[in-house]
Each structure stands twice: as structure tokens, then as C-alpha cells.
PDB file as gemmi writes it, atoms N, CA and C in Angstrom:
CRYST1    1.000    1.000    1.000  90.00  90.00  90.00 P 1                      
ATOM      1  N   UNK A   1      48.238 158.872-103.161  1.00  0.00           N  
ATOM      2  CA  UNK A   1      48.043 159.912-104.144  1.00  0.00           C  
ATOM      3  C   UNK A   1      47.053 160.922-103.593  1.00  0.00           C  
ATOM      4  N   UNK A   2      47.508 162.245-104.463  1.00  0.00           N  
ATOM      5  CA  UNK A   2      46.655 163.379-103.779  1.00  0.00           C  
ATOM      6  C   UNK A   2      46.713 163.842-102.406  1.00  0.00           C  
ATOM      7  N   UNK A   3      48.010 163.208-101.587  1.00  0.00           N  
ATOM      8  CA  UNK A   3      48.223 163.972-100.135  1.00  0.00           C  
ATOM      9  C   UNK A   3      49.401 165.372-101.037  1.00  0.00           C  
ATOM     10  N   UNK A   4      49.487 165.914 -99.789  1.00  0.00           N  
ATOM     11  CA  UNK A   4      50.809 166.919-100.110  1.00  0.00           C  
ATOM     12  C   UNK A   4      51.907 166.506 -99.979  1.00  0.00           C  
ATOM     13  N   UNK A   5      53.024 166.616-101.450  1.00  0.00           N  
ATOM     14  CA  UNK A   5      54.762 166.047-100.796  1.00  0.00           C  
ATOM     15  C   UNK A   5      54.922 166.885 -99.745  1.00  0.00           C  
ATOM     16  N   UNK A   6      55.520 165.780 -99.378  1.00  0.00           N  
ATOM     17  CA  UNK A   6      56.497 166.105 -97.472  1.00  0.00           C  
ATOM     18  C   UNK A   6      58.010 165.854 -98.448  1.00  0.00           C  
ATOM     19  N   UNK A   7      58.984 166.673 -98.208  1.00  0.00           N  
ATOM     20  CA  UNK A   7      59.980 166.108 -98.736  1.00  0.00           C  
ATOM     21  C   UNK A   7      61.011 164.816 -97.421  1.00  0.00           C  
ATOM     22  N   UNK A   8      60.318 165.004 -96.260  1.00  0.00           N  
ATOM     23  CA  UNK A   8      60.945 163.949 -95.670  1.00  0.00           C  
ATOM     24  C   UNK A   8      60.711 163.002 -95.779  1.00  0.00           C  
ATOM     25  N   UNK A   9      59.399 162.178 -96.724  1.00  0.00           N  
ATOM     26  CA  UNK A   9      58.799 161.521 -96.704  1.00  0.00           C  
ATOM     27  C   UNK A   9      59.175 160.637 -98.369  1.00  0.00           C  
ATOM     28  N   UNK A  10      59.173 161.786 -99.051  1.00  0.00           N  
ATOM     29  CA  UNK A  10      58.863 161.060-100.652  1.00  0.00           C  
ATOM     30  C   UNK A  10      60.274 162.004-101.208  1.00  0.00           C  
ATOM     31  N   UNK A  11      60.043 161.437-102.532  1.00  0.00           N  
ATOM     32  CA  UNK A  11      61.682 161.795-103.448  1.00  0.00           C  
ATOM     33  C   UNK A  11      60.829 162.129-104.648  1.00  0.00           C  
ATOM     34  N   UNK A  12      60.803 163.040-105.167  1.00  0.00           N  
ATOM     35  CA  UNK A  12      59.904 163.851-106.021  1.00  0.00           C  
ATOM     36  C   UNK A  12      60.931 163.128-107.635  1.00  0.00           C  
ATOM     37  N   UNK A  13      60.652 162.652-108.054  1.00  0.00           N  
ATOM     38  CA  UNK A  13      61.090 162.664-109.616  1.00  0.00           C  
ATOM     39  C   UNK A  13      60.727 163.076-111.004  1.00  0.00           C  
ATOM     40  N   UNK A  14      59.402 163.342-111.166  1.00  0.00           N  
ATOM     41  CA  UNK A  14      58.878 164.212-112.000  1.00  0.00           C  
ATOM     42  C   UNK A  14      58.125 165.118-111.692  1.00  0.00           C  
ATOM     43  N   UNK A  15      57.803 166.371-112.075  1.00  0.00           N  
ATOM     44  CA  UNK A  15      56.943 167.598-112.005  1.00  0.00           C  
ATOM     45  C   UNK A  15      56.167 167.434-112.821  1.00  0.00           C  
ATOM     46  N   UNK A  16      54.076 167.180-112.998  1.00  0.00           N  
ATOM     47  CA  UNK A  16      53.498 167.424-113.885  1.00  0.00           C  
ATOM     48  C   UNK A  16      52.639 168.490-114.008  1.00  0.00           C  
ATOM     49  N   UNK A  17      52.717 169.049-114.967  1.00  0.00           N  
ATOM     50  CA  UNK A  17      51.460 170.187-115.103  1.00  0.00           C  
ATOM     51  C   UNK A  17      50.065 169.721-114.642  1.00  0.00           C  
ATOM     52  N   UNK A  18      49.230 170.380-113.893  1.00  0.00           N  
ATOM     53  CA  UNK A  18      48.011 170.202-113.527  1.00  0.00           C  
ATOM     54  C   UNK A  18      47.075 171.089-112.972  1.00  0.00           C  
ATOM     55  N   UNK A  19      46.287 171.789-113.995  1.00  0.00           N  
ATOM     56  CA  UNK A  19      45.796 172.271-113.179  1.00  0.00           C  
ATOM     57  C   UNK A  19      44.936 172.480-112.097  1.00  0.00           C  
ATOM     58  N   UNK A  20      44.244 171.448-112.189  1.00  0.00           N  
ATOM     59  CA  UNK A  20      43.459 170.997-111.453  1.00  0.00           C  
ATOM     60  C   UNK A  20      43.541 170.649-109.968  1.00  0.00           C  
ATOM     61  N   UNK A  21      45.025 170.295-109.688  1.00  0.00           N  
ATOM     62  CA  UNK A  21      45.250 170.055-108.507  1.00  0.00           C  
ATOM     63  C   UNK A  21      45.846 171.293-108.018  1.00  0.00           C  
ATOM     64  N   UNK A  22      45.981 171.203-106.548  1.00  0.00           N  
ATOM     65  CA  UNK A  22      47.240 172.162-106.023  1.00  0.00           C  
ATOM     66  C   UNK A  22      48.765 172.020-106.032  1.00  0.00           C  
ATOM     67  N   UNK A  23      49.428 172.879-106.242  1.00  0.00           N  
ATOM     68  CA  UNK A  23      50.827 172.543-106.730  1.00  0.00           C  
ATOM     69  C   UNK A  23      51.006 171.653-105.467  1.00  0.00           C  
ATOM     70  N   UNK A  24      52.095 171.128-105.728  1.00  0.00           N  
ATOM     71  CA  UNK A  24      52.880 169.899-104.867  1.00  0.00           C  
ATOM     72  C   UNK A  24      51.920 169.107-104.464  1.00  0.00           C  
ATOM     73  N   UNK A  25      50.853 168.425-104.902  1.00  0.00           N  
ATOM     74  CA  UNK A  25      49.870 167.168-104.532  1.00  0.00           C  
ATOM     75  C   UNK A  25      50.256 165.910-105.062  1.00  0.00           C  
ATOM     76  N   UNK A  26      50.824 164.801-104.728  1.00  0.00           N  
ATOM     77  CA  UNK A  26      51.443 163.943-105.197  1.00  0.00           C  
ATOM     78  C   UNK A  26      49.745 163.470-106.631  1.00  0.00           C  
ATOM     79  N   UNK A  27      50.554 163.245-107.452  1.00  0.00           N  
ATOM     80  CA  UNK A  27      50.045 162.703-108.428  1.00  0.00           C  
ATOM     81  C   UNK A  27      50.070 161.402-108.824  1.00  0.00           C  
ATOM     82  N   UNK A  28      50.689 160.618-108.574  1.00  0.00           N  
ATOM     83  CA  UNK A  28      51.396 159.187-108.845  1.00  0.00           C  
ATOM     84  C   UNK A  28      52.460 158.817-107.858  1.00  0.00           C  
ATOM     85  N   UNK A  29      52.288 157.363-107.327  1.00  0.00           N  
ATOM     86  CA  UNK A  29      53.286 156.895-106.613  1.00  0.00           C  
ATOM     87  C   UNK A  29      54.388 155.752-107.495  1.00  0.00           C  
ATOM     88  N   UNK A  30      55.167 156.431-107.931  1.00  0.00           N  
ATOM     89  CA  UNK A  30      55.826 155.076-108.833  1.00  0.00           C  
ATOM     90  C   UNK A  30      56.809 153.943-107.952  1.00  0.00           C  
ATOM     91  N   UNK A  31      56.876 154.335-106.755  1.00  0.00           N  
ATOM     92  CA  UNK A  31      57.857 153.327-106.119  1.00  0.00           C  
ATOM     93  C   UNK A  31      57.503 153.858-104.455  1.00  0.00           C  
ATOM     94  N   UNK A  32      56.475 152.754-104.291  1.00  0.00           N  
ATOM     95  CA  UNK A  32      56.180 152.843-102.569  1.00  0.00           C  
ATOM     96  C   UNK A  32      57.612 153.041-101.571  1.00  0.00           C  
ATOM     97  N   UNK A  33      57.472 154.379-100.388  1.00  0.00           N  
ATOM     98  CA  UNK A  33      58.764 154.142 -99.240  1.00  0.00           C  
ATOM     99  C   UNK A  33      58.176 152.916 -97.963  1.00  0.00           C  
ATOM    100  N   UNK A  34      59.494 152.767 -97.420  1.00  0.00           N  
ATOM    101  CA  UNK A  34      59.396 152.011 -96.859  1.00  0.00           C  
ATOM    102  C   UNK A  34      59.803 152.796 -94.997  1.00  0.00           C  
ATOM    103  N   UNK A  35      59.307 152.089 -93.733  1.00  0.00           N  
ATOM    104  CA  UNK A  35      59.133 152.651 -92.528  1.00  0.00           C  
ATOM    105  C   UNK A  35      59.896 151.276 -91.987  1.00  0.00           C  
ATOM    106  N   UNK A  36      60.544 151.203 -91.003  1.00  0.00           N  
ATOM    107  CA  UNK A  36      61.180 150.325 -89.553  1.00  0.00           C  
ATOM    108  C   UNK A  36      60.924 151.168 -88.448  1.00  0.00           C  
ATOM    109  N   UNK A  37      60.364 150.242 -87.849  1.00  0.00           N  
ATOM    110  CA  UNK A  37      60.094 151.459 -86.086  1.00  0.00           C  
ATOM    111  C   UNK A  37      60.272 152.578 -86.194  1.00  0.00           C  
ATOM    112  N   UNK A  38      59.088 153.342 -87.268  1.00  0.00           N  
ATOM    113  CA  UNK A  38      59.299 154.685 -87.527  1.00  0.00           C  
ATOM    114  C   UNK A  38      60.707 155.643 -87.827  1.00  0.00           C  
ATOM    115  N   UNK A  39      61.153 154.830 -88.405  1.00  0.00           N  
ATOM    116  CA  UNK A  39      62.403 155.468 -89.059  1.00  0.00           C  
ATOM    117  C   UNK A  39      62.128 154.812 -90.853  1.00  0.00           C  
ATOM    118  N   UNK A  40      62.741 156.023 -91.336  1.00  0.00           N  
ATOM    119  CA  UNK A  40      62.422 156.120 -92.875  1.00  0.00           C  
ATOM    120  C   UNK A  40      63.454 154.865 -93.528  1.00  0.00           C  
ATOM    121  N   UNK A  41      63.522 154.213 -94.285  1.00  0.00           N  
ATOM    122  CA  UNK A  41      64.522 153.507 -94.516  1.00  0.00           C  
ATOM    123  C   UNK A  41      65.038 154.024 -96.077  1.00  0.00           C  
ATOM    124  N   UNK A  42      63.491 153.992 -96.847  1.00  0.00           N  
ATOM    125  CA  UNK A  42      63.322 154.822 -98.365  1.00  0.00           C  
ATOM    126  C   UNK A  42      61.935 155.505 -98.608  1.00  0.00           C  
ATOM    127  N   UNK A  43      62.381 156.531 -99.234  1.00  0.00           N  
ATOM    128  CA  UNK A  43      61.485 157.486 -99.464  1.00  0.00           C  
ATOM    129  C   UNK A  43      60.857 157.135-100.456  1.00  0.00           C  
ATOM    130  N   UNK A  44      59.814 157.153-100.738  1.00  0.00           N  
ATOM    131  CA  UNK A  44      58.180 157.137-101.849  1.00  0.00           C  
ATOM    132  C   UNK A  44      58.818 158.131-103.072  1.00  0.00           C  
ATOM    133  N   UNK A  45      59.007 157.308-104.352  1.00  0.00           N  
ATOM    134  CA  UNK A  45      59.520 158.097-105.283  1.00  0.00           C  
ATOM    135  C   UNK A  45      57.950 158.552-106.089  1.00  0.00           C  
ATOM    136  N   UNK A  46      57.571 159.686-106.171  1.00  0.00           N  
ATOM    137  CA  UNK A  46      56.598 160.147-106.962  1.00  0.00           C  
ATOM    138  C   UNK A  46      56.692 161.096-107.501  1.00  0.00           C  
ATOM    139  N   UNK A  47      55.350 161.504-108.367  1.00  0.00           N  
ATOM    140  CA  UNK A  47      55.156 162.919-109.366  1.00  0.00           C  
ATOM    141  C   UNK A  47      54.681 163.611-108.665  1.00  0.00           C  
ATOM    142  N   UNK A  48      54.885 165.022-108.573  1.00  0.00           N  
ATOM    143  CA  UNK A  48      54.565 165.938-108.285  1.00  0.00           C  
ATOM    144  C   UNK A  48      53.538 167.067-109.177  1.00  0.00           C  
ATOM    145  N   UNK A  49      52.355 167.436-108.720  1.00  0.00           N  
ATOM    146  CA  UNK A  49      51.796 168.540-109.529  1.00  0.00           C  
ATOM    147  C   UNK A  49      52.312 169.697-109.217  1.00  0.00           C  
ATOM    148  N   UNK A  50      52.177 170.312-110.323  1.00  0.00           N  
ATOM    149  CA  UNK A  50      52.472 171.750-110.776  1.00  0.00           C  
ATOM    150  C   UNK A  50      52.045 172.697-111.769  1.00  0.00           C  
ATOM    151  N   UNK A  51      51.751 173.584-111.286  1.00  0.00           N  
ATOM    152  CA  UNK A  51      50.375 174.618-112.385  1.00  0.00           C  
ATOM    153  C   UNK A  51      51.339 174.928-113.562  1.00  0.00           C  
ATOM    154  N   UNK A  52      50.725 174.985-115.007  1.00  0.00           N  
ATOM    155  CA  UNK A  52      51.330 175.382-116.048  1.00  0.00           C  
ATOM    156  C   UNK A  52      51.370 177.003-116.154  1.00  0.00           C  
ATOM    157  N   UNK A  53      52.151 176.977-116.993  1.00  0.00           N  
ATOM    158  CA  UNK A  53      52.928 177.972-117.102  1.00  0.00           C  
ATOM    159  C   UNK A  53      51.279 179.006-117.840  1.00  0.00           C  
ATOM    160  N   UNK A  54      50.663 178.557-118.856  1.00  0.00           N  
ATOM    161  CA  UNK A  54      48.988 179.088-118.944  1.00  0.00           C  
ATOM    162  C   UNK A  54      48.932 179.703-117.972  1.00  0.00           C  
ATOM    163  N   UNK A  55      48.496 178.655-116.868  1.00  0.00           N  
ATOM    164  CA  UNK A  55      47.689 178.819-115.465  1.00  0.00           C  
ATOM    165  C   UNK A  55      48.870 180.516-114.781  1.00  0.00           C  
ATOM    166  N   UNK A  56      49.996 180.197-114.961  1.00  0.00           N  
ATOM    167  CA  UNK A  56      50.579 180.969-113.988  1.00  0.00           C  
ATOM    168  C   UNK A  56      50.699 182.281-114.917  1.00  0.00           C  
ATOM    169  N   UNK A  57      50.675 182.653-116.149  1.00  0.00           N  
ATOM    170  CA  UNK A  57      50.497 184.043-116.707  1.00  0.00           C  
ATOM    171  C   UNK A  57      48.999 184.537-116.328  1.00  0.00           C  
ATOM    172  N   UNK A  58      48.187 183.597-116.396  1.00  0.00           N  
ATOM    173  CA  UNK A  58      46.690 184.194-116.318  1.00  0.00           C  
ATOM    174  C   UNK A  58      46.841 184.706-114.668  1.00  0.00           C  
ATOM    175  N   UNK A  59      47.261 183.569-113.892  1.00  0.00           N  
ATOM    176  CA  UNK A  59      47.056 184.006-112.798  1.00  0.00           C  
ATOM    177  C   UNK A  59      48.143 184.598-111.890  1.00  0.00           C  
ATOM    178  N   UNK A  60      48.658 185.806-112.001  1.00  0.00           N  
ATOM    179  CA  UNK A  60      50.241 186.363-111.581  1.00  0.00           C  
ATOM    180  C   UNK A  60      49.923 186.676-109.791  1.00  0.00           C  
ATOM    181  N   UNK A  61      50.618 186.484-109.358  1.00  0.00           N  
ATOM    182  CA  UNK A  61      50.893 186.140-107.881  1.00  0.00           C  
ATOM    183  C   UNK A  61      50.931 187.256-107.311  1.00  0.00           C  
ATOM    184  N   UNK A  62      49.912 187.778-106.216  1.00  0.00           N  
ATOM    185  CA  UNK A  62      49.370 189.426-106.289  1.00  0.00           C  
ATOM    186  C   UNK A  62      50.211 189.126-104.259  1.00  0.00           C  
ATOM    187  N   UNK A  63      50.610 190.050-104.328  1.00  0.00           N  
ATOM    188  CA  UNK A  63      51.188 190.197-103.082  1.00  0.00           C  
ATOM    189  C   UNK A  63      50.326 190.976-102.351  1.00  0.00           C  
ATOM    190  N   UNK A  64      50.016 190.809-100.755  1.00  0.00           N  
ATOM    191  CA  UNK A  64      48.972 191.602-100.550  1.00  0.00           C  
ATOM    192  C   UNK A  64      49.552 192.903 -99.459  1.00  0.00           C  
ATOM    193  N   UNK A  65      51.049 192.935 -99.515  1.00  0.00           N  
ATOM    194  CA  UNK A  65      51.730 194.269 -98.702  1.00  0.00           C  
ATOM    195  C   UNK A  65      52.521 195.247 -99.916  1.00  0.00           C  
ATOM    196  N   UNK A  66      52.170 195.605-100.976  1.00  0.00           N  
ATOM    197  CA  UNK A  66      52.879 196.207-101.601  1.00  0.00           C  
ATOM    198  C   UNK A  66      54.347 196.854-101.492  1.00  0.00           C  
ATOM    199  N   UNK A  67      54.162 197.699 -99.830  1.00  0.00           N  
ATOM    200  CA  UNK A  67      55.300 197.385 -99.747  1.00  0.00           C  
ATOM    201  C   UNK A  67      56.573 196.493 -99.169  1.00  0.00           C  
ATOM    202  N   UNK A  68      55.839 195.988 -98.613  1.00  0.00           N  
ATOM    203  CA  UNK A  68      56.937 194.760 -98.588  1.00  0.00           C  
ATOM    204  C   UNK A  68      57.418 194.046 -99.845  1.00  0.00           C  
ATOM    205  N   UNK A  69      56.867 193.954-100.996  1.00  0.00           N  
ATOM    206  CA  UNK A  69      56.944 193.657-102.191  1.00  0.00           C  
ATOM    207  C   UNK A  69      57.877 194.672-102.689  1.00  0.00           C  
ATOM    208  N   UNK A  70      57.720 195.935-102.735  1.00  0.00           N  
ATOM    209  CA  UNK A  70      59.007 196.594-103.054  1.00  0.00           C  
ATOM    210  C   UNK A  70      60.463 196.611-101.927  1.00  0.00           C  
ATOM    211  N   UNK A  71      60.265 196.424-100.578  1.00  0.00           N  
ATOM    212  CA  UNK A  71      61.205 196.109 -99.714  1.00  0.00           C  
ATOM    213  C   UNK A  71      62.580 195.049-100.704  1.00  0.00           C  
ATOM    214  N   UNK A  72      61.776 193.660-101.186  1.00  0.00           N  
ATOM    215  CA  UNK A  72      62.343 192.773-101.392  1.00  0.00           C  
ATOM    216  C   UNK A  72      62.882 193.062-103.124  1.00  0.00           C  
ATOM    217  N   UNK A  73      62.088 193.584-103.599  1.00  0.00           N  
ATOM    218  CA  UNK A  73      63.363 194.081-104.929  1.00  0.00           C  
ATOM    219  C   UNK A  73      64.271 195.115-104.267  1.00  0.00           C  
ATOM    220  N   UNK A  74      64.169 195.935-103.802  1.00  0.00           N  
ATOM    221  CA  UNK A  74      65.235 197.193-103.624  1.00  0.00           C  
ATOM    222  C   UNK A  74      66.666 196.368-102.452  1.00  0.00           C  
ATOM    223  N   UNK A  75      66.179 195.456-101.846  1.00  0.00           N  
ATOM    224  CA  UNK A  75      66.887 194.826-101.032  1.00  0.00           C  
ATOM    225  C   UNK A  75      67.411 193.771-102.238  1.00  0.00           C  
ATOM    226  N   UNK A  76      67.435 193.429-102.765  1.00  0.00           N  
ATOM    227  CA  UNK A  76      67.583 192.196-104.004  1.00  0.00           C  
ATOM    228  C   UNK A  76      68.541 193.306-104.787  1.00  0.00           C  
ATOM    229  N   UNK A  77      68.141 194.906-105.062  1.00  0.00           N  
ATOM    230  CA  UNK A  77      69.056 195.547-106.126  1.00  0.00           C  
ATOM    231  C   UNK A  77      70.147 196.194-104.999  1.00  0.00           C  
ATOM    232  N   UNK A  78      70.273 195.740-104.354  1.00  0.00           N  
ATOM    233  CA  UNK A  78      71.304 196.371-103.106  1.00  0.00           C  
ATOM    234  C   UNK A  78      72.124 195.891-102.451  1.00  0.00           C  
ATOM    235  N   UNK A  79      72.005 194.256-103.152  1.00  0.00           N  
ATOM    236  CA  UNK A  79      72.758 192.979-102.978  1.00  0.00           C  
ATOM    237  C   UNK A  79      74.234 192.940-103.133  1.00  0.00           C  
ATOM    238  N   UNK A  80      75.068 193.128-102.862  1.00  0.00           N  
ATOM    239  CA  UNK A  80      76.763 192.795-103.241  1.00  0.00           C  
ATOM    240  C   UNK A  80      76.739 191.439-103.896  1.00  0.00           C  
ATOM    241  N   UNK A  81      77.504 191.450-104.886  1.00  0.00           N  
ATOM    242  CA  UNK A  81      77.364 190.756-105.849  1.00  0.00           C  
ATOM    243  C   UNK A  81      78.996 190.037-105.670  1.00  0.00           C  
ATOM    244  N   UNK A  82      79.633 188.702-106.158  1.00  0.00           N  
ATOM    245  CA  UNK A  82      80.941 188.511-106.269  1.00  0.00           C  
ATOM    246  C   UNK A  82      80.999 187.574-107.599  1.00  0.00           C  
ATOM    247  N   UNK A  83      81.799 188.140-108.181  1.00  0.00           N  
ATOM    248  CA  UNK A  83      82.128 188.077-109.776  1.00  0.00           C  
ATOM    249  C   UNK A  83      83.037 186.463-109.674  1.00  0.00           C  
ATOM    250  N   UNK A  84      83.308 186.098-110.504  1.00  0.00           N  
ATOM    251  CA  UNK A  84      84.578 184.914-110.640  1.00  0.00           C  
ATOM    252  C   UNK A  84      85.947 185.876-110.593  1.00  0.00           C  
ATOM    253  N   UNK A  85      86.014 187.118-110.954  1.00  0.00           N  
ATOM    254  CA  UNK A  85      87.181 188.028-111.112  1.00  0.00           C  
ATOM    255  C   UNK A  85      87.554 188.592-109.813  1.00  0.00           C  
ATOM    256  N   UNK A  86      86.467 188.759-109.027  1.00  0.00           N  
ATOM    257  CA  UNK A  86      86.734 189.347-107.503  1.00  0.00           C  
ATOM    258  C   UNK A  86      87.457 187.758-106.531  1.00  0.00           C  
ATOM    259  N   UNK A  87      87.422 186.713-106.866  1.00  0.00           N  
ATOM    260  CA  UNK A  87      87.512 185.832-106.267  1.00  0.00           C  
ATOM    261  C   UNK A  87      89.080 185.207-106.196  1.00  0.00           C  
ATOM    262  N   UNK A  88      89.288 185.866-107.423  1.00  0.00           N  
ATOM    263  CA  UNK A  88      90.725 185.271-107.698  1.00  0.00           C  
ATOM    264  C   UNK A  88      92.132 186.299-106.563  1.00  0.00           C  
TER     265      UNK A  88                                                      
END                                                                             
């Protein structure tokens, strides 16, 4: 508990709010993995932290290239799109 998920490592089954920790810090191990001559056999099923939704309005995610921040919407609104109707 309290390392960072590796997803090669562990199998994430619940997400808990926390703020306290850093997102993805395992919180609980509910089912130890298992290793053979360094090969995975099963992965460590645990909880995962994750900041609440509180935490994430107070604190909104400040990009520090502005424009590269607009790069990626105008590239996002410039996207070709394919409908279920174009497919047929």
C-alpha cells in the first residue's frame, strides 16, 4: 500500500476518492499477485486513489503552454468524425 499502480503489476478494481493521497497510490491490497522466476503469474487486485470531484473543481488543471492548449481543441474541432450512417 501507498506505492504507485503499475498496471503491469496490479488489476485495479475499485477507484477511491482521496484526497489526501496522489491519484493512482494503491490504497488497499485486497488480493496479493503472485511472481515465478520473475514472470507475473497474477496481478495484485487493489484500490486505487483518486481526487474527488470537490478537489478537482477547486483545483482545475492549469496548462502551462496556452497555446498548445488551444492547438489541442482546434485540432479536436477539426477531427473527421464517422457517423453509424456514413458506415453503412
Amino acid at each position: 500500500m501507498g506505492k504507485e499502480f503499475d498496471p503491469e503489476m496490479h488489476q485495479a478494481i475499485s477507484l477511491e476518492e482521496n484526497d489526501e493521497q496522489e491519484p493512482n497510490t494503491i490504497l488497499l491490497v485486497l488480493q496479493r499477485g503472485y511472481f515465478f522466476q520473475e514472470r507475473l503469474l497474477r496481478p495484485a487486485l487493489v484500490t486505487v486513489s483518486n481526487k474527488s470531484a470537490a478537489w478537482l473543481k477547486a483545483n482545475p488543471v492549469q496548462y502551462s503552454d496556452e497555446e498548445a492548449a488551444d492547438e489541442v481543441v482546434e485540432a479536436a474541432d477539426d477531427a473527421e468524425t464517422t457517423t453509424v450512417d456514413d458506415i453503412e
